[in-house]
N, C-alpha and C positions, 0 to 999 in steps of 0.2 A: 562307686568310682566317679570321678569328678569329669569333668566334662575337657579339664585339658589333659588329666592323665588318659583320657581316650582318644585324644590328638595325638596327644605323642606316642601311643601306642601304634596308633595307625598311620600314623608318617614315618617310623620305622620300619613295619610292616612294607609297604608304598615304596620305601626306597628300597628295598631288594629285588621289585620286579622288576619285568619288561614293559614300554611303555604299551605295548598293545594290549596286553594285560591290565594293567592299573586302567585306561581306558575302558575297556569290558567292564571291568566294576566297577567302573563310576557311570556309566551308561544304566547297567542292571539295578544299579540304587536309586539313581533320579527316577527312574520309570517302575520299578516296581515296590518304593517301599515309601515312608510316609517325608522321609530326607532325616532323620534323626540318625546321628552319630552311633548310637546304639544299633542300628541299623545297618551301618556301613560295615561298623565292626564286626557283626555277625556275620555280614556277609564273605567280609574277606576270610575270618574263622573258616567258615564252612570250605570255601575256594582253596583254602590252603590244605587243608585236610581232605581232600578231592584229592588235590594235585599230591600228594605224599601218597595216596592210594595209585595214582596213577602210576606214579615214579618205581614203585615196587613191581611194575608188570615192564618194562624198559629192557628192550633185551640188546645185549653187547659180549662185548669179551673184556679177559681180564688181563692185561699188560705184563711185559716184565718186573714192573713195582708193585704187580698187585691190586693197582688201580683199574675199576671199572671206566671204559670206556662206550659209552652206548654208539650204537650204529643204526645209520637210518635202515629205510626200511630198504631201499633199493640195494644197499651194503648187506642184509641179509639175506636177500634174493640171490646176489651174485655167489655169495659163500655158501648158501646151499646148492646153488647150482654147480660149482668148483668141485662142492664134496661130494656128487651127485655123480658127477665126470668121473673123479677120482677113483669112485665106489666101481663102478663099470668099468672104466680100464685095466685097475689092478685087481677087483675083485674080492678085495677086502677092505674091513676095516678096522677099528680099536676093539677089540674083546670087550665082551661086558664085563667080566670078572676085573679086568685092569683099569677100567673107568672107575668100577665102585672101590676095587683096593684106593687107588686115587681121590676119592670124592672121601673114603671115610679116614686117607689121613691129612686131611685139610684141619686147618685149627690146632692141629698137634704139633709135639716137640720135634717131630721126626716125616713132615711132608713129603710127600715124592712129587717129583714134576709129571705134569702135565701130560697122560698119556698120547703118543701122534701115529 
């Protein structure tokens, strides 16, 4: 691979982050690697392939569209704590049977919503 198709590689790359990020790796390259392009590239490789491993552990809810919404961590403290209340005051909750009918008709022709 040529030397500018690994620029363009990685100024595309570059512009999708954040700049604190793109910072980080360009910090961890000057100081840990020899400054070759090949270098950089590797490193951003690896950092992205990190960060997708991260992104699969992101815990949220799913919206009326269906869309993942992630929540910080203080917004998960507060909803288990809500559900925690809930649990004690009413003294129940969602059946396991009705979570899993639910969970196994996700992806089919015929879903049910969201047991509450």
């Amino acid at each position: 691979m040529t030397a500018s198709n690994i620029r363009q590689q990685i100024f595309e790359r570059l512009e999708a982050l954040p700049g604190e990020q793109v910072k980080t790796l360009l910090l961890t390259w000057l100081t840990t690697s020899s400054g070759k392009l090949e270098d950089f590239e590797q490193l951003l490789l690896t950092t992205q392939a990190t960060q997708t491993t991260e992104e699969l552990f992101e815990f949220g809810e799913i919206d009326a569209n269906r869309n993942f919404q992630p929540l910080t961590e203080a917004q998960m403290i507060e909803q288990s704590k809500l559900a925690l209340e809930a649990y004690r005051k009413e003294g129940s909750g969602v059946a396991h049977h009705r979570v899993r009918e639910w969970a196994n008709s996700l992806g089919t022709d015929e879903e049910s919503s969201c047991p509450r």
